[in-house]
One Martini backbone bead per residue (centre of mass of N, CA, C, O) as a GRO file, in nm:
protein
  338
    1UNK     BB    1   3.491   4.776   1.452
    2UNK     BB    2   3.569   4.466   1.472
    3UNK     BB    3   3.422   4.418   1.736
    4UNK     BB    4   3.128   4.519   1.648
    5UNK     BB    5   3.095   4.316   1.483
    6UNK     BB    6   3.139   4.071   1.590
    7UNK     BB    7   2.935   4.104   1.818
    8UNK     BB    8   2.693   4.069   1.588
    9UNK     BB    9   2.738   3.792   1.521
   10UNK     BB   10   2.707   3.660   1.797
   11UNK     BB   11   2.418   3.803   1.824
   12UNK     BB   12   2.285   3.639   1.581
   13UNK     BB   13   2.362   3.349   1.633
   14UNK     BB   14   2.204   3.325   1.914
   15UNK     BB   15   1.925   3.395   1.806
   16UNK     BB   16   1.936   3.163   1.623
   17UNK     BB   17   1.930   2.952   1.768
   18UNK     BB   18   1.739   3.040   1.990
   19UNK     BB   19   1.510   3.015   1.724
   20UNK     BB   20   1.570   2.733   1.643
   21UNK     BB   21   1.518   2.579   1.941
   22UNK     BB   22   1.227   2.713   1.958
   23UNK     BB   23   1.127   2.522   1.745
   24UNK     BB   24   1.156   2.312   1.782
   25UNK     BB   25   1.000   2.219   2.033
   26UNK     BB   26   0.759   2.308   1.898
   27UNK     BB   27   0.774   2.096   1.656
   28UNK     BB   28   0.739   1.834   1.855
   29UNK     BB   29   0.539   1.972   2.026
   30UNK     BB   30   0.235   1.923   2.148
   31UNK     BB   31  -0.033   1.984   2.041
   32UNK     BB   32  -0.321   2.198   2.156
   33UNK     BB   33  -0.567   2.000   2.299
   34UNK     BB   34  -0.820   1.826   2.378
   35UNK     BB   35  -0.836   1.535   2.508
   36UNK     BB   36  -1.022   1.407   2.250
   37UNK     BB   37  -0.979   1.570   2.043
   38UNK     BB   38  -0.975   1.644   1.668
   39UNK     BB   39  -1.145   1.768   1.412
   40UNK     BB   40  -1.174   1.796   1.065
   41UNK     BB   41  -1.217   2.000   0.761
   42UNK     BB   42  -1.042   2.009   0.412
   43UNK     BB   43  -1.075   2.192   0.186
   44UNK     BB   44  -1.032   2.210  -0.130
   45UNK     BB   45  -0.743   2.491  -0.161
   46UNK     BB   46  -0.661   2.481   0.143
   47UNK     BB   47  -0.388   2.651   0.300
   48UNK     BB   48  -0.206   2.688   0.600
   49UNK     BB   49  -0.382   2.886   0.716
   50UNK     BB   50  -0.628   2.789   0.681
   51UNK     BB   51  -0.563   2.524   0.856
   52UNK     BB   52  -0.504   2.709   1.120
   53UNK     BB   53  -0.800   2.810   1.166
   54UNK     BB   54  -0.971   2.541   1.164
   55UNK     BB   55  -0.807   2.420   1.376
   56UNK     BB   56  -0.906   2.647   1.602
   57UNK     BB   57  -1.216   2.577   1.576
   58UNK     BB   58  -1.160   2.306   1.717
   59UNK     BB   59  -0.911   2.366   1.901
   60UNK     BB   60  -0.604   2.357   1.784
   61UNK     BB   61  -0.304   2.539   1.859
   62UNK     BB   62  -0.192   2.668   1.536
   63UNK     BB   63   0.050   2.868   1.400
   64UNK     BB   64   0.031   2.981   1.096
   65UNK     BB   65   0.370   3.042   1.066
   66UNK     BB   66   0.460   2.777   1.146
   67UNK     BB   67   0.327   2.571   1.012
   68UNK     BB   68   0.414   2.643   0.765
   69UNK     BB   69   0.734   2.602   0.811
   70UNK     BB   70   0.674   2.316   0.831
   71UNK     BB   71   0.606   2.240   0.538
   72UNK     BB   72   0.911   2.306   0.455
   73UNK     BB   73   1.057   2.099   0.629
   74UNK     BB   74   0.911   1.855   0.514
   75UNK     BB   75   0.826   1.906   0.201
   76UNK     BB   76   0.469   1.998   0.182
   77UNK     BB   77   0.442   2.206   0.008
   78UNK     BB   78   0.133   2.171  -0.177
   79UNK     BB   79   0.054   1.871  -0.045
   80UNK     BB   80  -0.203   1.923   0.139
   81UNK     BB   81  -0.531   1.741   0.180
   82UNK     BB   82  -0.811   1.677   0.144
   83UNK     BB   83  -1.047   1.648   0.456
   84UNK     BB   84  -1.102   1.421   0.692
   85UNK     BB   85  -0.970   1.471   1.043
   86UNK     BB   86  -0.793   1.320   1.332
   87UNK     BB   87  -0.654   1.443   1.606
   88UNK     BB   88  -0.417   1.350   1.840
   89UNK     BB   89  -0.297   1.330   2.133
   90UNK     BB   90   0.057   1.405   2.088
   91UNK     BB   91   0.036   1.577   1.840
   92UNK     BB   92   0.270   1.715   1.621
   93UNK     BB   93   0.362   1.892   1.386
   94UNK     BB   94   0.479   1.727   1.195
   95UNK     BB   95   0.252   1.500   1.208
   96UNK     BB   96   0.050   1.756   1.107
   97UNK     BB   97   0.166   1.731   0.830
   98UNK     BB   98   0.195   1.407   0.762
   99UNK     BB   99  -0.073   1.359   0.761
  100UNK     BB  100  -0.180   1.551   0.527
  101UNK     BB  101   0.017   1.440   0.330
  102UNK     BB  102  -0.121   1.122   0.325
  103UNK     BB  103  -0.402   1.110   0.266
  104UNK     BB  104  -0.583   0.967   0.588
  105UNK     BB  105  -0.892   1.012   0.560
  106UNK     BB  106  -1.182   0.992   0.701
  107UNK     BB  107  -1.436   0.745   0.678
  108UNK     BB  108  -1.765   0.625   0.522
  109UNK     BB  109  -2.029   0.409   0.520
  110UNK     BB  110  -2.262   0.361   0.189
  111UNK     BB  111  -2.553   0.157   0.137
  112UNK     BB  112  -2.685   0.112  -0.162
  113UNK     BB  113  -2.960  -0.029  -0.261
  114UNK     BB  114  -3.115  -0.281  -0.430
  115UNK     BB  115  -3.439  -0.193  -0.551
  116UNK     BB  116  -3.478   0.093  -0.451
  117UNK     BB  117  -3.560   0.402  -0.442
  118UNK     BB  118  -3.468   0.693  -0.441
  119UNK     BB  119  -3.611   0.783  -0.224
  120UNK     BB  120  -3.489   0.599  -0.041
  121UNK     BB  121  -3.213   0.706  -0.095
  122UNK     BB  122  -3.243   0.953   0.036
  123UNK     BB  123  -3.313   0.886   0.312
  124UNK     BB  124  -3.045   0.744   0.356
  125UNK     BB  125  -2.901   1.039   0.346
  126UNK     BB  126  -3.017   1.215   0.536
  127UNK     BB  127  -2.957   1.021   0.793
  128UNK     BB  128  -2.641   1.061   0.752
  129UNK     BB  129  -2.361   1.131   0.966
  130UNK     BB  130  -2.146   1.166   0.777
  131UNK     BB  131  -2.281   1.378   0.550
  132UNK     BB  132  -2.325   1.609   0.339
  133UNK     BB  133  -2.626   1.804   0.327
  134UNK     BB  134  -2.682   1.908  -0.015
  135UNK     BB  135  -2.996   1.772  -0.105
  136UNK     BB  136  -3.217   1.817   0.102
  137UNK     BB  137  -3.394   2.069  -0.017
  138UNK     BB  138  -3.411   1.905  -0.289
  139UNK     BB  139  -3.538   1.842  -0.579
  140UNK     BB  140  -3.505   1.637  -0.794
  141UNK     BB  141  -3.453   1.817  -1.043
  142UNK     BB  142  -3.225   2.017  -0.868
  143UNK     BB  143  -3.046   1.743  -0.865
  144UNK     BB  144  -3.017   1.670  -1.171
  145UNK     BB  145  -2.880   1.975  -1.220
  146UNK     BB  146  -2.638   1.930  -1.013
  147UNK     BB  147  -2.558   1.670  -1.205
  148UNK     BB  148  -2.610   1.727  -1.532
  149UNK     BB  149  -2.967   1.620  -1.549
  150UNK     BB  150  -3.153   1.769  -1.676
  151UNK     BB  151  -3.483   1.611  -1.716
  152UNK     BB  152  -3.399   1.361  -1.555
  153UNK     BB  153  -3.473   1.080  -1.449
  154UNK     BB  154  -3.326   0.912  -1.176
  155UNK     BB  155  -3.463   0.634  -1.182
  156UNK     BB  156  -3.221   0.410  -1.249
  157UNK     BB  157  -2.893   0.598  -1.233
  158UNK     BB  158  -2.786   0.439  -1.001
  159UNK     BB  159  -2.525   0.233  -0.829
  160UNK     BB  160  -2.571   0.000  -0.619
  161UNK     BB  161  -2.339   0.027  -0.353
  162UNK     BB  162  -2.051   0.035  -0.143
  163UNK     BB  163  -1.932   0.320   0.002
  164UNK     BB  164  -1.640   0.512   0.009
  165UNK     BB  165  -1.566   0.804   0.205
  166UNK     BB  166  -1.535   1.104   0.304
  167UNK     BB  167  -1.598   1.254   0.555
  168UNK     BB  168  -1.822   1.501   0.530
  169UNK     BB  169  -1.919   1.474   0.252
  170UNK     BB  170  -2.136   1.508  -0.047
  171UNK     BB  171  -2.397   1.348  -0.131
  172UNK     BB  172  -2.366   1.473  -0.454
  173UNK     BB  173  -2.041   1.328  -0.481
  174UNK     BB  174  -2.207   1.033  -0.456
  175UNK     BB  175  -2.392   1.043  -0.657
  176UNK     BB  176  -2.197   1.094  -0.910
  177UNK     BB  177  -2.055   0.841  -0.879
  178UNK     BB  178  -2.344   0.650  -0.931
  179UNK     BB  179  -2.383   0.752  -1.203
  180UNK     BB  180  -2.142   0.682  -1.323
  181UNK     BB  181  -2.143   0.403  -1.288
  182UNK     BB  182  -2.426   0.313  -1.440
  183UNK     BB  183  -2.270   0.391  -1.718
  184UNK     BB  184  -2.080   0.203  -1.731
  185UNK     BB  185  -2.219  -0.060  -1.706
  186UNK     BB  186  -2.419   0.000  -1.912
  187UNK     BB  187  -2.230   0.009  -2.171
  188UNK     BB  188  -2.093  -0.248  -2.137
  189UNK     BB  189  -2.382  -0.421  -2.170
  190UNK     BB  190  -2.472  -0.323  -2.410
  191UNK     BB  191  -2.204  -0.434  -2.582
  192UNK     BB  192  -2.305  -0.745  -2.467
  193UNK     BB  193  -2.540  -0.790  -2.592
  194UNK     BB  194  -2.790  -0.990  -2.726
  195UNK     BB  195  -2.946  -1.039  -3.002
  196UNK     BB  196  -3.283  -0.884  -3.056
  197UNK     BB  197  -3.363  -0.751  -2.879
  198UNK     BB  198  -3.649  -0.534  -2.732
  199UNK     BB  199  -3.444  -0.265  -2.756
  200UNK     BB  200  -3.356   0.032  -2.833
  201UNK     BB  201  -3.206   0.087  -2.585
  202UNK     BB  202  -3.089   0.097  -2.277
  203UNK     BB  203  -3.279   0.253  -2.110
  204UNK     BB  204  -3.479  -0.036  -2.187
  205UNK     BB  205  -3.278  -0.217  -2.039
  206UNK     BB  206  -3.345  -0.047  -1.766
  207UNK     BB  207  -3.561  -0.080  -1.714
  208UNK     BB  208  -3.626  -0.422  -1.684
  209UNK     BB  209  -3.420  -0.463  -1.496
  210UNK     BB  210  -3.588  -0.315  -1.240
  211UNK     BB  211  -3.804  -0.548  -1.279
  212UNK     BB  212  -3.633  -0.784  -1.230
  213UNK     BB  213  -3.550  -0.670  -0.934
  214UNK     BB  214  -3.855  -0.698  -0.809
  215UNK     BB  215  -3.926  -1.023  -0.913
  216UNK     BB  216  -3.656  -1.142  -0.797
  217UNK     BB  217  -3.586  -1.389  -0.505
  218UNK     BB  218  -3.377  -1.531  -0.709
  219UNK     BB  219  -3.077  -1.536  -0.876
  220UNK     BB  220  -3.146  -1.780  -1.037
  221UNK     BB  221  -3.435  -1.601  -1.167
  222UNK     BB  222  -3.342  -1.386  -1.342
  223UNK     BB  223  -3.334  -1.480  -1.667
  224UNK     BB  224  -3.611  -1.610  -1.671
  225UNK     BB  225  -3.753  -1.331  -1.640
  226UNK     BB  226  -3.664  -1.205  -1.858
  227UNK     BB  227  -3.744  -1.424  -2.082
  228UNK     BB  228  -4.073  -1.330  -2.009
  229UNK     BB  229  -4.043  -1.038  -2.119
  230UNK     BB  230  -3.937  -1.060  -2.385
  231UNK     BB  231  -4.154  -1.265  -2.494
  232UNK     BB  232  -4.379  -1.032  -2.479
  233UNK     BB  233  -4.271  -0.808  -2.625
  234UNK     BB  234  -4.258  -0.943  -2.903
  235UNK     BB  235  -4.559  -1.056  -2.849
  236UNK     BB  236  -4.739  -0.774  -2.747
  237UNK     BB  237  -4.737  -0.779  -2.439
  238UNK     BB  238  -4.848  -0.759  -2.151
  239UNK     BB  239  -4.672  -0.771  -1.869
  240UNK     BB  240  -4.797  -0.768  -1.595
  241UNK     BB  241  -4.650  -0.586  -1.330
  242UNK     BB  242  -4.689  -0.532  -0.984
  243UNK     BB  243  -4.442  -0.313  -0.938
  244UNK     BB  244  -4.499  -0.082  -1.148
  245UNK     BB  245  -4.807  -0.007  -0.998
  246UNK     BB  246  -4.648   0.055  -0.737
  247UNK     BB  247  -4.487   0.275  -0.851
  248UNK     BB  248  -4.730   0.448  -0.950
  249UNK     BB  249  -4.868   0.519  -0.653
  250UNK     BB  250  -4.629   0.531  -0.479
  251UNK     BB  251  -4.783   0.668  -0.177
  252UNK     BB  252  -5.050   0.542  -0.171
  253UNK     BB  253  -4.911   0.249  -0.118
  254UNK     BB  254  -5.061   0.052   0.143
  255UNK     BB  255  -4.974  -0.282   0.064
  256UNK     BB  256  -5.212  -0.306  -0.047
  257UNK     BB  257  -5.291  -0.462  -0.403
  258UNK     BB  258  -5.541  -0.427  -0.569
  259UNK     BB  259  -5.771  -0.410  -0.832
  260UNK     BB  260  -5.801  -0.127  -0.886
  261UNK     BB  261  -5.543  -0.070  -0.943
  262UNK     BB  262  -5.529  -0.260  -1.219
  263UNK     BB  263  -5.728  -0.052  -1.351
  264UNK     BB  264  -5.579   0.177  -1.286
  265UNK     BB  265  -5.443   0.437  -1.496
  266UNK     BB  266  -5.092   0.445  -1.562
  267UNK     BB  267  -4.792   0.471  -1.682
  268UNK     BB  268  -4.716   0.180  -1.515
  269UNK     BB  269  -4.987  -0.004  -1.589
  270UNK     BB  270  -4.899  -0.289  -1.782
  271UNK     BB  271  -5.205  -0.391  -1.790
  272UNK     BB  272  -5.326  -0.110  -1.944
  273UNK     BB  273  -5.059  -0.100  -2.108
  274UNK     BB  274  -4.795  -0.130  -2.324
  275UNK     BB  275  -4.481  -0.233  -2.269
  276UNK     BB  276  -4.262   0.024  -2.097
  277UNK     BB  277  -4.222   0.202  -1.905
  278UNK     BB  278  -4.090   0.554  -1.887
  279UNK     BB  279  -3.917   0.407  -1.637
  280UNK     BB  280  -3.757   0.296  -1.377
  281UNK     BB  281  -3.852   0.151  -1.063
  282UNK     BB  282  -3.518   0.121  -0.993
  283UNK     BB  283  -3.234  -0.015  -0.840
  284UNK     BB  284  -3.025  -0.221  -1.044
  285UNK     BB  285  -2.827  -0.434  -1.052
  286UNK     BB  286  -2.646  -0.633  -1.225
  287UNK     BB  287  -2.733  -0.885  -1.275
  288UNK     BB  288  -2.990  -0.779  -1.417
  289UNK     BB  289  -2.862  -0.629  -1.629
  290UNK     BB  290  -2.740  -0.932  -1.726
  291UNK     BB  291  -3.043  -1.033  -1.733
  292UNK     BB  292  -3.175  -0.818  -1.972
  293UNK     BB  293  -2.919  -0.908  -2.190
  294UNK     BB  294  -2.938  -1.228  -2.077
  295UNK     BB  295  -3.168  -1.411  -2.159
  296UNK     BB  296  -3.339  -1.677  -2.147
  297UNK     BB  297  -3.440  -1.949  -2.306
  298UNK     BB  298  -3.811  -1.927  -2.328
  299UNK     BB  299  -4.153  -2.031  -2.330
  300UNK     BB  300  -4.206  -1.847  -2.109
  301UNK     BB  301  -4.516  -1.622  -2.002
  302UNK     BB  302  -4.517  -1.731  -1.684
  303UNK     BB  303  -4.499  -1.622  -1.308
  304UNK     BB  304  -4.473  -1.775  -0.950
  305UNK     BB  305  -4.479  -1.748  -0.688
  306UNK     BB  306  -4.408  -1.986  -0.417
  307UNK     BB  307  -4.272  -1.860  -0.101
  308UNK     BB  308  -3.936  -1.893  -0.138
  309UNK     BB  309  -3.840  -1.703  -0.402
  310UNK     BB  310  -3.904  -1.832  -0.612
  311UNK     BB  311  -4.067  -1.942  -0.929
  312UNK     BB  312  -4.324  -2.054  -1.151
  313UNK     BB  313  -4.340  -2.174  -1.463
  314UNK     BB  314  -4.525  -2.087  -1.786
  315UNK     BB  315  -4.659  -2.122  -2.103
  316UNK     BB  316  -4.987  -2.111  -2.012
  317UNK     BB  317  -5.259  -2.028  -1.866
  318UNK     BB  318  -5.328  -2.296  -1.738
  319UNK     BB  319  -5.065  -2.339  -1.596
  320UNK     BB  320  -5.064  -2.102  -1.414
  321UNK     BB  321  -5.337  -2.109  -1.262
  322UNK     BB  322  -5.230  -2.413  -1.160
  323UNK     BB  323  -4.969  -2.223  -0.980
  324UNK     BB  324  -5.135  -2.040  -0.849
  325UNK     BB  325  -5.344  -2.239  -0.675
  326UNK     BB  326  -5.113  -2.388  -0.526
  327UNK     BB  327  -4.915  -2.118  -0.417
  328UNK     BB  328  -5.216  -1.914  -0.416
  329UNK     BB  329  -5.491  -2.022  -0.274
  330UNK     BB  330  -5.562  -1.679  -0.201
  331UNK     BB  331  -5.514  -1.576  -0.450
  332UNK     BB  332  -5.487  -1.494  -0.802
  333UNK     BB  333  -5.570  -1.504  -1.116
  334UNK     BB  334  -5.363  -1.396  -1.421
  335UNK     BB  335  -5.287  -1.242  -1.736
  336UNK     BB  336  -4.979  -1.284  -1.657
  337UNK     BB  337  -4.638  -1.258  -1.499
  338UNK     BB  338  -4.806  -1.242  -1.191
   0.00000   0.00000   0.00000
């Protein structure tokens, strides 16, 4: 009985090594994938069978078992990422599992820029070949109410800059990222702004924000055109911004404002309203906002392009008329403020 016992004990240990040995190796050995290697992305919440099953559909053959068992000897059970990654031929399973640990997922860069319209950076996401286009579909309401703003109008509620994202992630949840950052902005310069301004709350002060990112060419001249909307505020005028007209036409602008367009009645008329459209016109940068909350002090009521992107400011209509016949002698003279 001493001789079977110890013969199975050595027959046990013999199969222990030898599948100890055939696991290193495993372990070490380059995962089979194609020459070019292979992509994938890994869903928050997916565990290593299922990252197993992934793999495999990209190409790469992981078996889901030793995977796992791989994930306990580095000590990595739980602990690895989602994301989109790259696996290069050459990665052993070892490495396959330090890289999911490592949480160094492929990203992509998403420039959304200031003064565009919501509508043209959808178009910009829909466009781009890097991101889960789960927006495309969806009409503008579909899309606010997917983002928790029911009922709330997109533009100019989103914060212009350049996103640094994980490959092949939803536009929707770098919109949620953008809306984030402009409320951020948002309220911090609204808590820092200039005493007495003539705006009800924050998102009138993003209205005119919006006006002065179309108005503006220079940006040394962002403080002095709000300045002139202030003053217009103030003083009961019409603010009479060509931006705001063409916001207004929407689709129909087919780049040439005419004077009809400023005579035709539209909620963005500015010609034709009193006080501030009843939305922001574009999405405006910092800068815009920390100019529409901390305005320049001045007597000037219009100002006018130069040509060179700068403007030429005055205080009466008069002075106005004769930089208007300078600055554009074959455009029009206009009691606005552009």
């Amino acid at each position: 009985m001493r001789f079977f016992s110890r013969l199975l004990a050595s027959l046990a240990l013999i199969l222990l090594l030898l599948g100890g040995g055939g696991y290193y190796a495993l372990y070490l050995r380059p995962v089979a994938m194609p020459e070019a290697g292979v992509e994938f992305r890994i869903p928050p919440g997916t565990g290593p069978r299922g990252i197993a099953a992934i793999l495999a559909r990209a190409g790469a053959q992981v078996h889901p078992e030793w995977f796992l068992l791989a994930t306990r000897l580095e000590g990595q059970s739980g602990r690895l990422k989602a994301g989109t990654y790259r696996l290069e031929p050459g990665t052993s399973l070892s490495g396959l599992v330090r890289l999911l640990a490592s949480g160094k997922a492929l990203q992509v860069e998403v420039r959304l820029i200031e003064g565009w319209t919501f509508r043209a950076w959808r178009r910009t996401l829909d466009a781009h070949p890097g991101l889960e286009h789960v927006t495309a579909p969806l009409s503008e309401a579909e899309l606010m109410a997917r983002l928790g703003l029911t009922g709330v109008a997109p533009e100019g509620l989103f914060f212009p800059d350049t996103y640094r994202v994980d490959k092949y992630s939803s536009d929707l949840e770098l919109l949620e990222r953008a809306a984030q950052a402009m409320q951020t902005h948002l309220e911090r310069e609204w808590d820092r702004r200039e005493a007495n301004l003539p705006y009800q709350n924050a998102y009138e002060a993003l209205i005119l924000a919006s006006i002065v990112e179309k108005e503006t060419g220079l940006a040394a001249d962002r403080s002095r055109v709000a300045g002139v909307f202030v003053n217009r505020l103030r003083l009961g005028m019409r603010l009479q911004t060509d931006p705001t007209v063409i916001y207004g036409l929407g689709t129909r602008f087919d780049g040439n404002l005419r004077k009809a367009d400023l005579l035709a009645d539209t909620p963005y008329n500015t010609y034709t309203r009193m006080g501030l459209p009843p939305t922001p016109i574009a999405m405006p940068g910092l800068d815009s906002l920390r100019a529409a909350l901390h305005p320049a002090q001045t007597g000037a009521l219009y100002f006018v392009a130069r040509g060179d992107g700068s403007s030429q400011f005055s205080a009466t209509l008069e002075e106005h008329n004769q930089a208007v016949q300078q600055y554009q002698r074959r455009g029009r003279a206009v009691e606005g403020a552009s």
